[in-house]
C-alpha positions in Angstrom: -21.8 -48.4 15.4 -21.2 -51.5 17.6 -17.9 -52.1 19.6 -16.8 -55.0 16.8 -16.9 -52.1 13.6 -15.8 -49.7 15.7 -12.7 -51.4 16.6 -12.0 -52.7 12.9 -13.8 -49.8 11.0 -9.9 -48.0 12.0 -8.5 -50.3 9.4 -10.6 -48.8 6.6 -9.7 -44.8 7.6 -6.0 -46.3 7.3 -6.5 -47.2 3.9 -8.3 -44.2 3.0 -5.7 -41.9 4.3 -3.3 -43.5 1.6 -0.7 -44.0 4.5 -0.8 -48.1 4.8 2.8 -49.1 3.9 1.7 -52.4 2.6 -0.3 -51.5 -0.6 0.8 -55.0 -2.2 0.1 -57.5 0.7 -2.9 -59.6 0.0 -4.7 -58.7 3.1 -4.5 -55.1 1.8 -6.1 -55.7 -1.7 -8.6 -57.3 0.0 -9.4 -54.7 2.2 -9.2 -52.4 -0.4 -12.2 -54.3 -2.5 -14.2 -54.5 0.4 -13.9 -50.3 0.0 -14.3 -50.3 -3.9 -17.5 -53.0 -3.1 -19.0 -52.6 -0.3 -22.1 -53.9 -1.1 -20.8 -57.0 -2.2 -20.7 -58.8 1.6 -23.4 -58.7 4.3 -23.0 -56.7 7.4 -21.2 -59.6 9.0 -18.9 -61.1 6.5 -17.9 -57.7 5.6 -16.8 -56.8 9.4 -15.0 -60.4 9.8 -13.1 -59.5 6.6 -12.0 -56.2 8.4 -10.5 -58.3 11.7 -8.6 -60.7 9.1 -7.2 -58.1 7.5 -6.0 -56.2 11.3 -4.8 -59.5 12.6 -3.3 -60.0 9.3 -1.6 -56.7 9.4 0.1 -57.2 12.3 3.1 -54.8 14.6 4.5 -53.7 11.2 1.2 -51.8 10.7 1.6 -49.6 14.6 3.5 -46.9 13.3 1.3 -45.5 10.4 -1.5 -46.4 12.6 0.4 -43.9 15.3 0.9 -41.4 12.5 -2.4 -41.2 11.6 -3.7 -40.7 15.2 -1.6 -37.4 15.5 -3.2 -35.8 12.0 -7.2 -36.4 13.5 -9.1 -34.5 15.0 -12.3 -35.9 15.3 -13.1 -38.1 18.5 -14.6 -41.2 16.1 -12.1 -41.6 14.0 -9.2 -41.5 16.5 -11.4 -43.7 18.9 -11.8 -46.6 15.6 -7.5 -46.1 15.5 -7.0 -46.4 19.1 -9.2 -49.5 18.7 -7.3 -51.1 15.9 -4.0 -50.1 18.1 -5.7 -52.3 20.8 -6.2 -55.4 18.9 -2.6 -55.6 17.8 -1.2 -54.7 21.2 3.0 -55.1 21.9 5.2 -52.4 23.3 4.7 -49.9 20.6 1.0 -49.6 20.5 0.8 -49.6 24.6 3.5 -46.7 24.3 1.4 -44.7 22.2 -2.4 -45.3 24.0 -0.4 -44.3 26.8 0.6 -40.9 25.2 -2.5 -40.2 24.3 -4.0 -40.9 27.2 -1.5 -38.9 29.4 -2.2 -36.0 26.8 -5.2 -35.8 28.7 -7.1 -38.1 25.9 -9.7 -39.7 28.3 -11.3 -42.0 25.9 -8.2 -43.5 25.2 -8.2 -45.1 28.6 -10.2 -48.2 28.1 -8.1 -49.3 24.7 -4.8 -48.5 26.8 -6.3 -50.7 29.9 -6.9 -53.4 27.3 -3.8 -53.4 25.4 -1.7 -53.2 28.6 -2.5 -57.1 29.1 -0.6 -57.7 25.6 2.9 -56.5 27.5 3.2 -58.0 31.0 5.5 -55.9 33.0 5.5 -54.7 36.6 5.5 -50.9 35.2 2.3 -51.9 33.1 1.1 -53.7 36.6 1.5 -50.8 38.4 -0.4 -48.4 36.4 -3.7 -51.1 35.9 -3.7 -51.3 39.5 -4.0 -47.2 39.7 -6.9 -47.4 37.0 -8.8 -49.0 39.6 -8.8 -46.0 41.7 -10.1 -43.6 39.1 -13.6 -42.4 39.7 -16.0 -45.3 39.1 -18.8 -42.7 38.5 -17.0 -41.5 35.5 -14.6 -44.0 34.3 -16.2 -47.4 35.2 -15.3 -48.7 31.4 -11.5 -47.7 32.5 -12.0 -49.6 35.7 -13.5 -52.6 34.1 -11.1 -53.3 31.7 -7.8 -52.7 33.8 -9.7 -55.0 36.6 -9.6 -57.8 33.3 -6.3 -57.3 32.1 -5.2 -58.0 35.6 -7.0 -60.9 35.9 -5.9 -61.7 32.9 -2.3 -61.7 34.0 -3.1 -62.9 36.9 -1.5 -60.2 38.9 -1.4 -61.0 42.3 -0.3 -58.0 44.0 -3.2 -56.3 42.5 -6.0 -58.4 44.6 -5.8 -55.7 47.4 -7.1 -53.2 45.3 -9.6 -55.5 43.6 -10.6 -56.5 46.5 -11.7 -53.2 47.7 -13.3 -52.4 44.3 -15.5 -55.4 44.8 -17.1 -54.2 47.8 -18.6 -51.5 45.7 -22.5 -51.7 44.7 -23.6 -54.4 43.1 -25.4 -52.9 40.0 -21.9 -51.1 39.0 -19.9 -52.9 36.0 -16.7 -52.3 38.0 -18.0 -54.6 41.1 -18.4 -57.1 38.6 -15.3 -57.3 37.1 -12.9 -56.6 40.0 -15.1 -60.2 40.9 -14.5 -61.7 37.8 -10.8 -60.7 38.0 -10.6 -62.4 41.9 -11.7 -65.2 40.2 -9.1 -65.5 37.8 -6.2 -64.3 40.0 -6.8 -67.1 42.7 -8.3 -69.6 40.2 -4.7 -69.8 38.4 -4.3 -70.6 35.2 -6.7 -73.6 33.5 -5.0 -77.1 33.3 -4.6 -78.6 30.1 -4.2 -82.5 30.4 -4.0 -83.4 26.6 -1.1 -82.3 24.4 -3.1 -80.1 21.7 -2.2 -82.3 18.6 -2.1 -79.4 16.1 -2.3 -75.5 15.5 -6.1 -75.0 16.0 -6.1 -77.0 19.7 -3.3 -75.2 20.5 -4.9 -71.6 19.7 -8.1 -73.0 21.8 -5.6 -74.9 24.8 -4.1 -70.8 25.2 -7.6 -69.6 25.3 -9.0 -72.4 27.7 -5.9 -72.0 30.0 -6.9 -68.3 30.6 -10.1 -69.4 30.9 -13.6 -68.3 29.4 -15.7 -64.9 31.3 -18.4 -65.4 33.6 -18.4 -68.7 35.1 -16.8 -72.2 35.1 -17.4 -74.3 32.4 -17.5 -78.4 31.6 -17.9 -78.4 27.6 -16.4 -76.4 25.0 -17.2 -77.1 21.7 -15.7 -77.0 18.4 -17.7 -78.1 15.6 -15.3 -77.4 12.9 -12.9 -78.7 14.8 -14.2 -82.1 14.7 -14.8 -82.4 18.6 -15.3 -81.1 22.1 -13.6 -80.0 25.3 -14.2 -81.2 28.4 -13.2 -80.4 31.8 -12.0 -82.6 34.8 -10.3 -81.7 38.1 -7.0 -83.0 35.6 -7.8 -80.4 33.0 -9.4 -79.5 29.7 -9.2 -82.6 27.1 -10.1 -82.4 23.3 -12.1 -85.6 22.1 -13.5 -85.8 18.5 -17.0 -86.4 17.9 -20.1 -85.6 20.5 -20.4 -85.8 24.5 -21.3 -89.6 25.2 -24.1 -87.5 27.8 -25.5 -85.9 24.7 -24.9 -82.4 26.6 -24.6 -79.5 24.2 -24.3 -76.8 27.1 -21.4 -74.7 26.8 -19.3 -71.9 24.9 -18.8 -72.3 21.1 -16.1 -71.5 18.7 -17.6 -69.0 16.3 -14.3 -68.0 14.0 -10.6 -68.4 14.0 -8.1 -67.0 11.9 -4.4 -67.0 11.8 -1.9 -64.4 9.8 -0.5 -65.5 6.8 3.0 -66.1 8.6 1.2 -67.9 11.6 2.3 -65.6 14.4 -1.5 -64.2 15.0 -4.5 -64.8 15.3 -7.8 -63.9 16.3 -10.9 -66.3 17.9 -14.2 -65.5 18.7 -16.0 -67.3 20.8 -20.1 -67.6 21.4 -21.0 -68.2 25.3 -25.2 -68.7 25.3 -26.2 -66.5 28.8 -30.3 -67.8 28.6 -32.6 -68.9 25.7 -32.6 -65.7 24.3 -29.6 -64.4 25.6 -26.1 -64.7 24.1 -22.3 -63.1 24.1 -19.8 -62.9 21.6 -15.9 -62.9 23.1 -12.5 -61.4 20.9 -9.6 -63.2 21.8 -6.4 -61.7 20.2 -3.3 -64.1 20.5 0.7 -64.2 20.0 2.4 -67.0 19.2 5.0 -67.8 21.8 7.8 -70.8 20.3 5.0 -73.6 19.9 2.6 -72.8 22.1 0.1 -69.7 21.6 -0.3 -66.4 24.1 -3.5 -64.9 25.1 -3.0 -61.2 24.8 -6.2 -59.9 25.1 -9.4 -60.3 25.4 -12.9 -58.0 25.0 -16.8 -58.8 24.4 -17.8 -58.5 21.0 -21.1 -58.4 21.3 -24.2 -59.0 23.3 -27.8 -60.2 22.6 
């Protein structure tokens, strides 16, 4: 199962419990003929139908998903819940990864770590920074994605304890990120110079301002969009068309989709690593007044 169904795949054991409260919501007939047919869609379409319908979902859907994590037993199904729990962050879901994982729930560690970034608080500060101590033998995925989330808060009191972290040996995932999260932290926040002129570039301005994993970037492109970003020491700037230097070298939009009431949404991103080598990003964002939140963020996949 990869990490994308296996976060999304939750949605579907919701609806098959009979325990979604929102049996008339568009999103949820949907969903629901993707069950009755699912045949009908390739592999792909089928699993981008399943993150629409999650984003789409939304807060209102936490407490049945909570429900239903306290009547399973079996480690892949609640792992698939925990997942969808992730994606939708906000003070509820955090609340109850972090019960699971206190019940001594070990695997819920990594999808607490990653929804903690959704709720910026010193207490949820405090207890990503003491993720970074657990033993990076055993819980390196626990590790790495507390060491994002505070990079992507850009907790500063944590860069002690990243710090040390980085020293640690090279081939070990939790070196990396503690890095990539140093990075962030002293990097700041990406400027934006150009006022994002409608909903879309102001989905991708929240998502450039956090900034993009694994190195700096000049172009970002959006083909449906109509246009490119580019970067300067003043900021990112949207300009329609193509680069006047030709250059097609940098991270693509792959998807975005916003809930029906245009409070969420969900972009995935393509970043090409090498000419046969490529990474697919999840961002899951909030609208805040006009502008849009990052919440979190995780790989998708990688080929």
């Amino acid at each position: 199962m990869t990490l994308r169904t296996r976060y999304f795949a939750a949605i579907i054991l919701v609806f098959c419990a009979g325990v979604l409260l929102f049996a008339q919501s568009p999103s949820t007939q949907r969903l629901l003929q993707l069950l009755d047919t699912p045949d009908s869609l390739d592999k792909d379409d089928e699993e981008n139908e399943l993150i629409h319908a999650a984003i789409e979902a939304g807060p209102a859907a936490v407490p049945v998903l909570g429900k239903l994590l306290q009547r399973l037993n079996g480690e892949e199904q609640k792992s698939v819940v925990r997942g969808a729990l992730m994606m939708i962050g906000g003070t509820q879901a955090v609340s109850i990864l972090q019960t699971e994982y206190e019940k001594g729930e070990e695997d819920a560690g990594i999808f607490l770590a990653i929804a903690m970034a959704s709720v910026d608080s010193k207490r949820n500060r405090e207890t990503l920074t003491r993720l970074l101590t657990k033993d990076p033998a055993r819980d390196h995925d626990i590790i790495a994605a507390a060491a994002f989330s505070l990079g992507l808060l850009r907790a500063t009191e944590a860069l002690p304890s990243l710090r040390a972290l980085a020293q640690g040996p090279a081939d070990r995932n939790t070196t990396d990120a503690a890095k990539l999260a140093i990075q962030s932290i002293e990097k700041g926040f990406w400027k934006i110079k150009s006022q994002p002129l409608d909903a879309r570039q102001r989905i991708l301005a929240a998502i450039l301002k956090v900034g993009i994993p694994d190195e700096d970037y000049e172009y970002f492109f959006d083909e449906t969009g109509g246009g490119f970003w580019r970067y300067n020491p003043a900021g990112w700037t949207f300009t329609k068309g193509e680069p006047q230097d030709r250059s097609s070298s940098g991270p693509e939009v792959d998807d975005i989709f916003v809930s029906s009431d245009g409070r969420r949404a969900f972009v995935s991103i393509r970043v090409f690593c090498g000419p046969r080598c490529a990474v697919g990003y999840g961002y899951s964002l909030r609208q805040d007044g006009r502008d849009w939140k990052v919440q979190m963020w995780t790989m998708l996949w990688i080929t």
